[in-house]
PQR file with spaces between the fields and no chain letter, atoms N, CA, C, O and H, PARSE charges and radii, in Angstrom:
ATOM       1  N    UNK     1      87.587  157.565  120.276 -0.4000 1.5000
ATOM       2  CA   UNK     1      88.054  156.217  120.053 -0.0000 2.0000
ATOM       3  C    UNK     1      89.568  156.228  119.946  0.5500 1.7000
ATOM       4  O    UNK     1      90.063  157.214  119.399 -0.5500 1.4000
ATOM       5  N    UNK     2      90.466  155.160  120.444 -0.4000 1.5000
ATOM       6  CA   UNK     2      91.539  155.445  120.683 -0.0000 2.0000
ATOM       7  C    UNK     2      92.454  154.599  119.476  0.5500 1.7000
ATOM       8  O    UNK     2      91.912  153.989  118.554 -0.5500 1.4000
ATOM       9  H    UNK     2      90.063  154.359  120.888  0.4000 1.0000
ATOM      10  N    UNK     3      93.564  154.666  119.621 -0.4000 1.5000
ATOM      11  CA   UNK     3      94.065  153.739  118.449 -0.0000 2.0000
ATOM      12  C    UNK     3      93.604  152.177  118.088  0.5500 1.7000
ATOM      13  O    UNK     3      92.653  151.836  118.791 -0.5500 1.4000
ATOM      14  H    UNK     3      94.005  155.161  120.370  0.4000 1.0000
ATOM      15  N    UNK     4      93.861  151.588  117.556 -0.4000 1.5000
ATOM      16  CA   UNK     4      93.191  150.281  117.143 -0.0000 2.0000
ATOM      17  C    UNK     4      94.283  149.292  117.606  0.5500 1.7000
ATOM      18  O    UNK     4      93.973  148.160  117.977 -0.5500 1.4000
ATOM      19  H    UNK     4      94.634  151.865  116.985  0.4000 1.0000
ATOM      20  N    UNK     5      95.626  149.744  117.584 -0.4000 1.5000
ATOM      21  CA   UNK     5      96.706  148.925  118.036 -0.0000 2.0000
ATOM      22  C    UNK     5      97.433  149.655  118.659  0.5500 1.7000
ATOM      23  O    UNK     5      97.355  150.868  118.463 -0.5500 1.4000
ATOM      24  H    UNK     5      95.878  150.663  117.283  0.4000 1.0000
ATOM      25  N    UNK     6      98.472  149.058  119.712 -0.4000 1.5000
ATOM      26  CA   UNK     6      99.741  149.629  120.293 -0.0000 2.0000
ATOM      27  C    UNK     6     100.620  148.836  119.681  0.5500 1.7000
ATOM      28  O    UNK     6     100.245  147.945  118.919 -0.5500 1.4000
ATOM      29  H    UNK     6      98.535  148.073  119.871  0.4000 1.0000
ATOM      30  N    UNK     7     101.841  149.064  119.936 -0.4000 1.5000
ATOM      31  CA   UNK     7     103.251  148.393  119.735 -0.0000 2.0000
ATOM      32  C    UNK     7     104.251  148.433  120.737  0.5500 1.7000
ATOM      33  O    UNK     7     105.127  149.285  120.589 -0.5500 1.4000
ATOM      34  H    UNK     7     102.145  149.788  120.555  0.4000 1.0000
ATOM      35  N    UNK     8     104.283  147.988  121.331 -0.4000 1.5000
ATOM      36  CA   UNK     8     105.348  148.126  122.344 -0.0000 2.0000
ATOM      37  C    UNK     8     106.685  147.182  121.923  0.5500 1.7000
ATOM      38  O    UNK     8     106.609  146.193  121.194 -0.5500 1.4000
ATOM      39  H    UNK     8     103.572  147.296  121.451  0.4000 1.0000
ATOM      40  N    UNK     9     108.068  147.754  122.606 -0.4000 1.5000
ATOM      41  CA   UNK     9     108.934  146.812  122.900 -0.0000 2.0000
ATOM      42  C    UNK     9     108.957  145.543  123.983  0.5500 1.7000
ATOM      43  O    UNK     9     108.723  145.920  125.131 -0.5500 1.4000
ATOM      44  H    UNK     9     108.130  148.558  123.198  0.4000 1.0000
ATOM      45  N    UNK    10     109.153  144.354  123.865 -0.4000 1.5000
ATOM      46  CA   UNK    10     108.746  143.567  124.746 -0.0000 2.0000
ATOM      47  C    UNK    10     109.925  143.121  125.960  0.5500 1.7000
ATOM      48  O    UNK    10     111.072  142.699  125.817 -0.5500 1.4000
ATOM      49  H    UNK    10     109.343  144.047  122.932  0.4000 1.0000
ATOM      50  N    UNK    11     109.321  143.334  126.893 -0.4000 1.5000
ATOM      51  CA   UNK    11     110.030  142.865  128.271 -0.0000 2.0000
ATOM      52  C    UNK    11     108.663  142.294  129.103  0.5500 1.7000
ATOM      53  O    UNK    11     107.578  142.455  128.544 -0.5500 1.4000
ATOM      54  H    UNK    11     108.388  143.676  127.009  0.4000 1.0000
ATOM      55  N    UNK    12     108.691  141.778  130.132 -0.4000 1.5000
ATOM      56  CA   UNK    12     107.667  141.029  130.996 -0.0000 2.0000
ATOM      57  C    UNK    12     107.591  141.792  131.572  0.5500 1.7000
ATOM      58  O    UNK    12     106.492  141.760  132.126 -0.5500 1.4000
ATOM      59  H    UNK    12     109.573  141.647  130.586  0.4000 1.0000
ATOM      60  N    UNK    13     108.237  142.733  131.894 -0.4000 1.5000
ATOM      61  CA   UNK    13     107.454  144.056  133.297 -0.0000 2.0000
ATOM      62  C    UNK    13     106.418  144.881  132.038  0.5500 1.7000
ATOM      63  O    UNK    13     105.423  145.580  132.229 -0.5500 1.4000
ATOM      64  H    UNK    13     109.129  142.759  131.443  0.4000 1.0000
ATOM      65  N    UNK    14     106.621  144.763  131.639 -0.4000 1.5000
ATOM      66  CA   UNK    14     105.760  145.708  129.927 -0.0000 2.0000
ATOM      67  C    UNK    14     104.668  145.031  129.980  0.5500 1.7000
ATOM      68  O    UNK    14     103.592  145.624  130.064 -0.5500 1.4000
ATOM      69  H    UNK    14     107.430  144.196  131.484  0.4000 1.0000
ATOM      70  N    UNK    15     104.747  143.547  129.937 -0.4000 1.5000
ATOM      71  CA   UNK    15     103.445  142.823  129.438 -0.0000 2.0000
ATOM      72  C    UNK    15     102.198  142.941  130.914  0.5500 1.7000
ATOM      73  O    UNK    15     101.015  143.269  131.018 -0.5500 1.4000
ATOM      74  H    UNK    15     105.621  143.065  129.869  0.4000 1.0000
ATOM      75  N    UNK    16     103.137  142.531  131.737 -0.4000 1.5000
ATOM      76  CA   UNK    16     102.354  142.777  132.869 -0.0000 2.0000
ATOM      77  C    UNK    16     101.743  144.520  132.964  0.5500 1.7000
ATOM      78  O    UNK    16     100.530  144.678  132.833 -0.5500 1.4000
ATOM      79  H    UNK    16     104.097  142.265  131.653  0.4000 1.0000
ATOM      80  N    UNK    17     102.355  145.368  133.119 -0.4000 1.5000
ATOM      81  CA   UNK    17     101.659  146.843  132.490 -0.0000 2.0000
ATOM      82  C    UNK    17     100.087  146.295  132.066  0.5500 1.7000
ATOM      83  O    UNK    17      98.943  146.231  132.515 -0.5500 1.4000
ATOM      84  H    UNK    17     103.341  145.240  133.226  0.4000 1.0000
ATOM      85  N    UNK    18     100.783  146.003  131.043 -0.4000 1.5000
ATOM      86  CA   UNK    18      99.698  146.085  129.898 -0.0000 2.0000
ATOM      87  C    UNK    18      98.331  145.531  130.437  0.5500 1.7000
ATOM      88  O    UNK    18      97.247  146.081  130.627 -0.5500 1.4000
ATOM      89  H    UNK    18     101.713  146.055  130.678  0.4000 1.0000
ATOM      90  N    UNK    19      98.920  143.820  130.676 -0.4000 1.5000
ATOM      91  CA   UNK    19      97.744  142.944  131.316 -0.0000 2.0000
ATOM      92  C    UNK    19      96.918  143.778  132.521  0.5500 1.7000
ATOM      93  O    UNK    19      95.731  144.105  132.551 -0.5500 1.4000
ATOM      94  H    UNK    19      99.801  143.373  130.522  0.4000 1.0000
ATOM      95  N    UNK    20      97.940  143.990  133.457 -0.4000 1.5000
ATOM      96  CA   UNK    20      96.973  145.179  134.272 -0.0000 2.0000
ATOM      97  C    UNK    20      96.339  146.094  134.057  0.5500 1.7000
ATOM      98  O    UNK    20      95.132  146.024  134.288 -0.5500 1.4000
ATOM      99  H    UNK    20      98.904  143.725  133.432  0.4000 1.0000
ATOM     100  N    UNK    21      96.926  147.332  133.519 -0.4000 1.5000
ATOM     101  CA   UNK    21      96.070  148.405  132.812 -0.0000 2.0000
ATOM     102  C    UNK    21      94.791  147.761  132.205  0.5500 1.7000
ATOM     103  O    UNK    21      93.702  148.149  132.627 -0.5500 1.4000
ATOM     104  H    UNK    21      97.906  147.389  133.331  0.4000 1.0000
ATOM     105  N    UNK    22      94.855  146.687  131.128 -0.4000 1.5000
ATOM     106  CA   UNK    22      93.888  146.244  130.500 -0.0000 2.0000
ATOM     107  C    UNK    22      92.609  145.584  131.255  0.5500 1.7000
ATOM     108  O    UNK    22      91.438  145.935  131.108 -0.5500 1.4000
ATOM     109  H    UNK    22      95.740  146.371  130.785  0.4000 1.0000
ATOM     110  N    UNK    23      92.940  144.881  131.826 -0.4000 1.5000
ATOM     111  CA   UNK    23      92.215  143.988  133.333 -0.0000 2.0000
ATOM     112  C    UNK    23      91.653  144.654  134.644  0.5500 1.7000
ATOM     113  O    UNK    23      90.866  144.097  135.409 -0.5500 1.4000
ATOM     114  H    UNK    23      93.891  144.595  131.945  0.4000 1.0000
ATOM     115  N    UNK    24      92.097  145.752  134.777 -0.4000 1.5000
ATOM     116  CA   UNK    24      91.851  146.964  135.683 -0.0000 2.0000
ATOM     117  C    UNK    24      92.736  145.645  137.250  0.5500 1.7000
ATOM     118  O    UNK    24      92.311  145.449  138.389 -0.5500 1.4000
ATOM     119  H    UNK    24      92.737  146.204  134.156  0.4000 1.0000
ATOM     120  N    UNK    25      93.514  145.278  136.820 -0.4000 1.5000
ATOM     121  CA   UNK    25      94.335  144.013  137.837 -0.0000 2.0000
ATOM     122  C    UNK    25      95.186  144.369  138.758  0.5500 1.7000
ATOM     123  O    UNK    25      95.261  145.573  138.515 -0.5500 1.4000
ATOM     124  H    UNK    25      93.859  145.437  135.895  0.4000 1.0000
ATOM     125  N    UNK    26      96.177  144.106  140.017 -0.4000 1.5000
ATOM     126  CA   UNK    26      96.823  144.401  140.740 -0.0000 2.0000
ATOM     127  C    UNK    26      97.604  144.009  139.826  0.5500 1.7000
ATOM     128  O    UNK    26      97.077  143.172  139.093 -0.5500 1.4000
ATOM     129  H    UNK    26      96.117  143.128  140.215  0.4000 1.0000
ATOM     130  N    UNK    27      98.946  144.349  139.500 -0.4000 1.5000
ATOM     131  CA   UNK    27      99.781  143.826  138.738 -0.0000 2.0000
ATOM     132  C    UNK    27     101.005  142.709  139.381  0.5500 1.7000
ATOM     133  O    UNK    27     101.785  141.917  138.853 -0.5500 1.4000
ATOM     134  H    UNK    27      99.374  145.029  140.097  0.4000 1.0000
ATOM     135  N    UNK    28     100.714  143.104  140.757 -0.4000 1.5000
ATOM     136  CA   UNK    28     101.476  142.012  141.710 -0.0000 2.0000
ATOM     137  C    UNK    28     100.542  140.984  141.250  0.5500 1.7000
ATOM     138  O    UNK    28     100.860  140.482  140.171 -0.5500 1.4000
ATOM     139  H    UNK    28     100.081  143.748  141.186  0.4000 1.0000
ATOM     140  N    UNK    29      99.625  140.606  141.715 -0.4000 1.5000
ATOM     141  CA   UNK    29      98.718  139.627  141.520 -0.0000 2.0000
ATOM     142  C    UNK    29      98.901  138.531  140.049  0.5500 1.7000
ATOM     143  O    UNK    29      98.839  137.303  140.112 -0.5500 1.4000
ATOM     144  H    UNK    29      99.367  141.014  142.591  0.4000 1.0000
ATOM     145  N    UNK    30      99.139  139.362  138.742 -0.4000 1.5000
ATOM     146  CA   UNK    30      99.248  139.087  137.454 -0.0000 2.0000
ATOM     147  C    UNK    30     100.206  138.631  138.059  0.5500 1.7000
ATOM     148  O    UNK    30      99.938  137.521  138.520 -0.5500 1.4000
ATOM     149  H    UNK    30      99.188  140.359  138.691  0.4000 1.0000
ATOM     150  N    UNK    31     101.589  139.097  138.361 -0.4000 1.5000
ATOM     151  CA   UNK    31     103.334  138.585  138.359 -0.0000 2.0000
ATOM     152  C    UNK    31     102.837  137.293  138.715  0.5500 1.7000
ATOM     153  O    UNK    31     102.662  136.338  137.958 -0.5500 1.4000
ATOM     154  H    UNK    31     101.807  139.998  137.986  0.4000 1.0000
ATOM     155  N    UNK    32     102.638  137.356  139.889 -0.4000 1.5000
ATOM     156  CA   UNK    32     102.389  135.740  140.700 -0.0000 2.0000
ATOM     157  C    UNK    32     101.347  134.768  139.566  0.5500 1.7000
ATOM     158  O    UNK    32     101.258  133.550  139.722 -0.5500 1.4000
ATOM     159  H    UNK    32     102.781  138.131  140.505  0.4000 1.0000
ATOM     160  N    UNK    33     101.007  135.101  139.050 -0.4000 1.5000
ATOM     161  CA   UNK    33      99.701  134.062  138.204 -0.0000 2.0000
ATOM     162  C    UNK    33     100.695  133.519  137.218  0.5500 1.7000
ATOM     163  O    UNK    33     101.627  134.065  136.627 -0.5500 1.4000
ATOM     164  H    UNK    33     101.079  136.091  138.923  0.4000 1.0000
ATOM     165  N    UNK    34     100.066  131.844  137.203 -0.4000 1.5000
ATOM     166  CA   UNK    34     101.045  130.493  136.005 -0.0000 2.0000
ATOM     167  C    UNK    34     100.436  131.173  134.755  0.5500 1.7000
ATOM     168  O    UNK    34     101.033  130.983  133.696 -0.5500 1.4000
ATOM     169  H    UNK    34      99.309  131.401  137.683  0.4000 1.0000
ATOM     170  N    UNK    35      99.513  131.809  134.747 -0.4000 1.5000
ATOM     171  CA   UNK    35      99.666  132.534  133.610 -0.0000 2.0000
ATOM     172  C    UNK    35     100.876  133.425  132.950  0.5500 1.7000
ATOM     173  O    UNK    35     101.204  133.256  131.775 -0.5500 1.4000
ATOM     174  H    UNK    35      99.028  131.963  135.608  0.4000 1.0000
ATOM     175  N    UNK    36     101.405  134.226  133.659 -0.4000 1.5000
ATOM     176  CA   UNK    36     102.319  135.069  133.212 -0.0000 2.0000
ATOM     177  C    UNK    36     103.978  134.423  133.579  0.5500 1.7000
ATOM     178  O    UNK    36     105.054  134.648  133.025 -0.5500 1.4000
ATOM     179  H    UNK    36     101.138  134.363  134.613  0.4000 1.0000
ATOM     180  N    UNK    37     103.589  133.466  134.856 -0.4000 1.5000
ATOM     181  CA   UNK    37     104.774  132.378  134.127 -0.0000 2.0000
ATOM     182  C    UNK    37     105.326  131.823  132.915  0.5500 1.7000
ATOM     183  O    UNK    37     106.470  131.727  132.469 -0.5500 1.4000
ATOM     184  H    UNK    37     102.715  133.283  135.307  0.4000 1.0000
ATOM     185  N    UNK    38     104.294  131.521  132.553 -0.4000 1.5000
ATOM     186  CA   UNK    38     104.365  130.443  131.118 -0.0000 2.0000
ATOM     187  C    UNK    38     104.932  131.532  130.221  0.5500 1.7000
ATOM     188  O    UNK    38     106.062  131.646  129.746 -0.5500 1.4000
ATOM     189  H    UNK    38     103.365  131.599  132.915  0.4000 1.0000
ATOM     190  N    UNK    39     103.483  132.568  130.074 -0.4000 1.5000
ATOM     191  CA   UNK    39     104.680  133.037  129.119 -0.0000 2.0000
ATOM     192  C    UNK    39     105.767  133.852  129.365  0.5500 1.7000
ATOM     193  O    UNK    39     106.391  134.347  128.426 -0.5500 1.4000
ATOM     194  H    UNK    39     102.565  132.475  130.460  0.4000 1.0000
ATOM     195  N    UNK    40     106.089  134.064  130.604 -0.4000 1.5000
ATOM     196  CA   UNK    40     107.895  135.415  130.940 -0.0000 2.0000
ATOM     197  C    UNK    40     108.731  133.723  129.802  0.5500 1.7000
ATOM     198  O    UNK    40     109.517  133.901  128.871 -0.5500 1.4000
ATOM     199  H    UNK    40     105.582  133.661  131.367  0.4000 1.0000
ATOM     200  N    UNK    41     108.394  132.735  130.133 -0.4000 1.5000
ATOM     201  CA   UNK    41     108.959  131.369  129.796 -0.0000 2.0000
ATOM     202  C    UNK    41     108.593  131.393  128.176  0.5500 1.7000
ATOM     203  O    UNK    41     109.584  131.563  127.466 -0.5500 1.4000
ATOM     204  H    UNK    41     107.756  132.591  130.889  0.4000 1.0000
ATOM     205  N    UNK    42     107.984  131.324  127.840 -0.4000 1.5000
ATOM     206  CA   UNK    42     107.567  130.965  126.373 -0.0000 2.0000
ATOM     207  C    UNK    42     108.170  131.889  125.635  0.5500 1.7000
ATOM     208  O    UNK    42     109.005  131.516  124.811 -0.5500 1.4000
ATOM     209  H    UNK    42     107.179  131.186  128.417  0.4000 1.0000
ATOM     210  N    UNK    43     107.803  133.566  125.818 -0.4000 1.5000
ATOM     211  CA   UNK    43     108.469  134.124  124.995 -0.0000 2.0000
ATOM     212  C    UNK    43     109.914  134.825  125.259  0.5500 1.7000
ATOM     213  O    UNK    43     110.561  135.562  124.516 -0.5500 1.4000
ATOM     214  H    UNK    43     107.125  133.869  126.488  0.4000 1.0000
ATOM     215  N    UNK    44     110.270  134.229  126.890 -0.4000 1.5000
ATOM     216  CA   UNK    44     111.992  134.067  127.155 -0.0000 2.0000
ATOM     217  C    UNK    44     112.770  133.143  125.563  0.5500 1.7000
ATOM     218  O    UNK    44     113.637  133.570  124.800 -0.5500 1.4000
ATOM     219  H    UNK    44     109.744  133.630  127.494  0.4000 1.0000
ATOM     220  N    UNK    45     111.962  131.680  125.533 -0.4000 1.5000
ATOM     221  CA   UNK    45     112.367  130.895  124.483 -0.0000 2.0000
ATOM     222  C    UNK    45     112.262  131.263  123.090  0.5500 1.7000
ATOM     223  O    UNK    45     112.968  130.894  122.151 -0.5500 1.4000
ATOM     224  H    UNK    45     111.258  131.333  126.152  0.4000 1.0000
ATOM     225  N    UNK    46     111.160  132.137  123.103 -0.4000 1.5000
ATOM     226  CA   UNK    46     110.964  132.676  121.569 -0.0000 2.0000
ATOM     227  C    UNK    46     112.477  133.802  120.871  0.5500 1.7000
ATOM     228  O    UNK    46     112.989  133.858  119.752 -0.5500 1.4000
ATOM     229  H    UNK    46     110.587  132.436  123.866  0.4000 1.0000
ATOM     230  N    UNK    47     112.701  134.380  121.885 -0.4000 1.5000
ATOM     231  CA   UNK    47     113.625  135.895  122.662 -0.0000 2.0000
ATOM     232  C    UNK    47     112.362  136.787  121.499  0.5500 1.7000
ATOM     233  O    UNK    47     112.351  137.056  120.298 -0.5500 1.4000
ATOM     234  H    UNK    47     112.285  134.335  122.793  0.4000 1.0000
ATOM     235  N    UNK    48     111.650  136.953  122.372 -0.4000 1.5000
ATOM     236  CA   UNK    48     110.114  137.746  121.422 -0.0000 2.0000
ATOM     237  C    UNK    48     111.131  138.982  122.005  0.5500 1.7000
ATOM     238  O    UNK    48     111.957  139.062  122.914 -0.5500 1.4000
ATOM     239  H    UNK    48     111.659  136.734  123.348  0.4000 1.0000
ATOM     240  N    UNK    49     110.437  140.181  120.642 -0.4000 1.5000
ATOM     241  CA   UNK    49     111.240  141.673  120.869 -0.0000 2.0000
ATOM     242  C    UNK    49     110.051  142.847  121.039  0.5500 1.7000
ATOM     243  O    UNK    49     110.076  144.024  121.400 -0.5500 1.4000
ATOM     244  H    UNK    49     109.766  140.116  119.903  0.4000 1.0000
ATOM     245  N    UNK    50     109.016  141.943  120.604 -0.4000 1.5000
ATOM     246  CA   UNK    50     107.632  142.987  120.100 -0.0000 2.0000
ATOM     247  C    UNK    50     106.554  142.642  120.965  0.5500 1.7000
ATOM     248  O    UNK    50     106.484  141.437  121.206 -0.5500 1.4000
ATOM     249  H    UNK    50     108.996  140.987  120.311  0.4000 1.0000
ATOM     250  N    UNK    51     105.580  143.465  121.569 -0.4000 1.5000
ATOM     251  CA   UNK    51     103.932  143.210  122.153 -0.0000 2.0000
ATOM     252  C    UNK    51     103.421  144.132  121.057  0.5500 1.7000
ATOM     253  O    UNK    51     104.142  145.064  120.702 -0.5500 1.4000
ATOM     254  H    UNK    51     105.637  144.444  121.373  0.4000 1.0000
ATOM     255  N    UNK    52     102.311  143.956  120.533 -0.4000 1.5000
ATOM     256  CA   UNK    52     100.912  144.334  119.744 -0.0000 2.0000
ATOM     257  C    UNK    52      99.991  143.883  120.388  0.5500 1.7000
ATOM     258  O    UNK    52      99.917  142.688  120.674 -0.5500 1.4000
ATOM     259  H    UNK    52     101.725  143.199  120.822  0.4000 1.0000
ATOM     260  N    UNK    53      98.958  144.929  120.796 -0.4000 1.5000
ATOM     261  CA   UNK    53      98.469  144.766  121.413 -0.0000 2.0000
ATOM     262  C    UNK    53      96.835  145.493  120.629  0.5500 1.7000
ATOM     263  O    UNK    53      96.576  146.696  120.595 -0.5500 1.4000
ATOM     264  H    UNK    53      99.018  145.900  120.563  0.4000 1.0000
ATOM     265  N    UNK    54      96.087  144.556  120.167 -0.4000 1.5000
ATOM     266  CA   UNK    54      94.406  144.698  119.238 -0.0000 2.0000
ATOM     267  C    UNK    54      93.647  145.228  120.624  0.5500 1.7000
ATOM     268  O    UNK    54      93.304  144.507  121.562 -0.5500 1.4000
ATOM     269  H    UNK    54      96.296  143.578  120.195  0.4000 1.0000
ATOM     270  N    UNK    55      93.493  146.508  120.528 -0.4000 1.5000
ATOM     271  CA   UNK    55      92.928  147.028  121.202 -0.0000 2.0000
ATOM     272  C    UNK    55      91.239  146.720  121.780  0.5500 1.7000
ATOM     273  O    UNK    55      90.731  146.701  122.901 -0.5500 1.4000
ATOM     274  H    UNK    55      93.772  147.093  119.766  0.4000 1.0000
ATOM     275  N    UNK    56      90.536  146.429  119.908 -0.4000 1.5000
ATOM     276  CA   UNK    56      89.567  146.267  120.240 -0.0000 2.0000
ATOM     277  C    UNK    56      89.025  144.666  119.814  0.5500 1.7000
ATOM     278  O    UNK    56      88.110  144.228  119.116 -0.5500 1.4000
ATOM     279  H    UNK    56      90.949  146.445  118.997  0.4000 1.0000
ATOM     280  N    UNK    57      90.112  144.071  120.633 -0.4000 1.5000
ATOM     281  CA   UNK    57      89.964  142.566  120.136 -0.0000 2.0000
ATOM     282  C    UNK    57      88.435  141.631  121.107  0.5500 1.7000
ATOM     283  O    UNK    57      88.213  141.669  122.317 -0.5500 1.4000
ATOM     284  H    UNK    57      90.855  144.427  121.200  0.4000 1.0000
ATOM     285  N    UNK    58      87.630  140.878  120.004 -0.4000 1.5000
ATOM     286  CA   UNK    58      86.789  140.462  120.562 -0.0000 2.0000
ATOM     287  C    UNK    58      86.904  138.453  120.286  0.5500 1.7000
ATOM     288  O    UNK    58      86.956  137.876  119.200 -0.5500 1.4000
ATOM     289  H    UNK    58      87.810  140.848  119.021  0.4000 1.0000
ATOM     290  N    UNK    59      86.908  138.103  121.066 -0.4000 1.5000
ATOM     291  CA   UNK    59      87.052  136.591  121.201 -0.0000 2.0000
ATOM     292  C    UNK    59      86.398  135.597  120.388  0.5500 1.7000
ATOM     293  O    UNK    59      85.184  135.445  120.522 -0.5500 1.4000
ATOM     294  H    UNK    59      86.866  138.571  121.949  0.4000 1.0000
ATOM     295  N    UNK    60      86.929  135.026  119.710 -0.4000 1.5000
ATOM     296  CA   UNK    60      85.639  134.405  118.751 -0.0000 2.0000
ATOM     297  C    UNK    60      84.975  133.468  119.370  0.5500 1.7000
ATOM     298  O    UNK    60      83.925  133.139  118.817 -0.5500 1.4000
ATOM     299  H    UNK    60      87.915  135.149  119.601  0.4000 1.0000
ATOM     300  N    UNK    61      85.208  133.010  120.198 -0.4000 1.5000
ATOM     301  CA   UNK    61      84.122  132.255  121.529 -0.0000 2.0000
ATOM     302  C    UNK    61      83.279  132.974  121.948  0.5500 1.7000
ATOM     303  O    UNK    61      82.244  132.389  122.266 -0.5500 1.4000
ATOM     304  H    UNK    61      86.060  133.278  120.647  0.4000 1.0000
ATOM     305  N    UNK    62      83.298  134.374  122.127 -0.4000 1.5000
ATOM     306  CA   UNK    62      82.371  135.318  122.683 -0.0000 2.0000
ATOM     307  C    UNK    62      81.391  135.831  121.610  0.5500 1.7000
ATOM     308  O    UNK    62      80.351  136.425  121.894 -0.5500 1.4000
ATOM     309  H    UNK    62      84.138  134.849  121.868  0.4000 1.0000
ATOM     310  N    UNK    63      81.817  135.547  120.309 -0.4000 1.5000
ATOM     311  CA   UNK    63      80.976  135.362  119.292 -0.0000 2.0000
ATOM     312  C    UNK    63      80.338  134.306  119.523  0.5500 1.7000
ATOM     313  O    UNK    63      79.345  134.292  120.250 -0.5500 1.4000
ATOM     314  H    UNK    63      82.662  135.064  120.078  0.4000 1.0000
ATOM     315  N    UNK    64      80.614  133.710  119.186 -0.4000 1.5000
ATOM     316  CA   UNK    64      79.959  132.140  119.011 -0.0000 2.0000
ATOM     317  C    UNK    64      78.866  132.190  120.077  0.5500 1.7000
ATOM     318  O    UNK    64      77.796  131.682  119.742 -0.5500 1.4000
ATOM     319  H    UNK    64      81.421  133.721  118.595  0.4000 1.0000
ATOM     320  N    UNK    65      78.969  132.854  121.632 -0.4000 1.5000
ATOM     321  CA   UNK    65      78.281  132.581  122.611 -0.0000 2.0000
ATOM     322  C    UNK    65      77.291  133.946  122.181  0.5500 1.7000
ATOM     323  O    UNK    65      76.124  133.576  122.058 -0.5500 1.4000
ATOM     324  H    UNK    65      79.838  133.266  121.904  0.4000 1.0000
ATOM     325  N    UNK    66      77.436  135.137  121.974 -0.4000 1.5000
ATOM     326  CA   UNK    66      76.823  136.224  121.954 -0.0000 2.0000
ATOM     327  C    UNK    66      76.359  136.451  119.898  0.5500 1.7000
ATOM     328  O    UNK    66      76.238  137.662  119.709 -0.5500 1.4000
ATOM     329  H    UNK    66      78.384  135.438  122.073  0.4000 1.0000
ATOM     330  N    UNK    67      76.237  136.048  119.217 -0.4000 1.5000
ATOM     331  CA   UNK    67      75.892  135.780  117.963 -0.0000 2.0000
ATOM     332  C    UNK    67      75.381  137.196  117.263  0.5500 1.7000
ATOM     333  O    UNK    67      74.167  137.045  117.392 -0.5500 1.4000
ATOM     334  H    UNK    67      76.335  135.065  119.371  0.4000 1.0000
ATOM     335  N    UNK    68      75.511  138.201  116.745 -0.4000 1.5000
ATOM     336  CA   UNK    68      74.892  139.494  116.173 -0.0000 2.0000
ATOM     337  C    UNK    68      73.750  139.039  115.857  0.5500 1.7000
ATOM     338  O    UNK    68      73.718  137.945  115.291 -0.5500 1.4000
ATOM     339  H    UNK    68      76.498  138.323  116.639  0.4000 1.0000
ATOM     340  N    UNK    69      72.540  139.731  116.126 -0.4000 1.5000
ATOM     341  CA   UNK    69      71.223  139.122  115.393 -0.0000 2.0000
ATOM     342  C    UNK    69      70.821  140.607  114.632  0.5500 1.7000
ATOM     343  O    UNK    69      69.828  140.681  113.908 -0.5500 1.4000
ATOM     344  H    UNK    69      72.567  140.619  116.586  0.4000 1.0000
């Protein structure tokens, strides 16, 4: 089992990394997506310095849909 969190320094070529590695994604593909627009934009405005990244993060919608019995 691997760490529970990363920390990275934040730049948008980093996040994209990440999103890919994580997504098993072309990472060209990610660049081009209004997804990773918004935020190179959002956290351009924030001037964000940090990614954390919950390794073993599970969605609480995916709860809600998949329920532990």
């Amino acid at each position: 089992m691997g760490a529970p969190f990363e920390i990275h320094s934040y730049s948008i070529n980093k996040l994209i990394d990440i999103f890919s590695n994580k997504s098993n994604s072309n990472p060209e593909f990610i660049r081009i997506n209004i997804h990773s627009i918004y935020f190179r934009e959002y956290f351009e405005h924030l001037n964000a310095k940090t990614i954390l990244v919950e390794n073993d993060y599970i969605d609480r919608d995916y709860l809600e849909d998949y329920p532990v019995v």
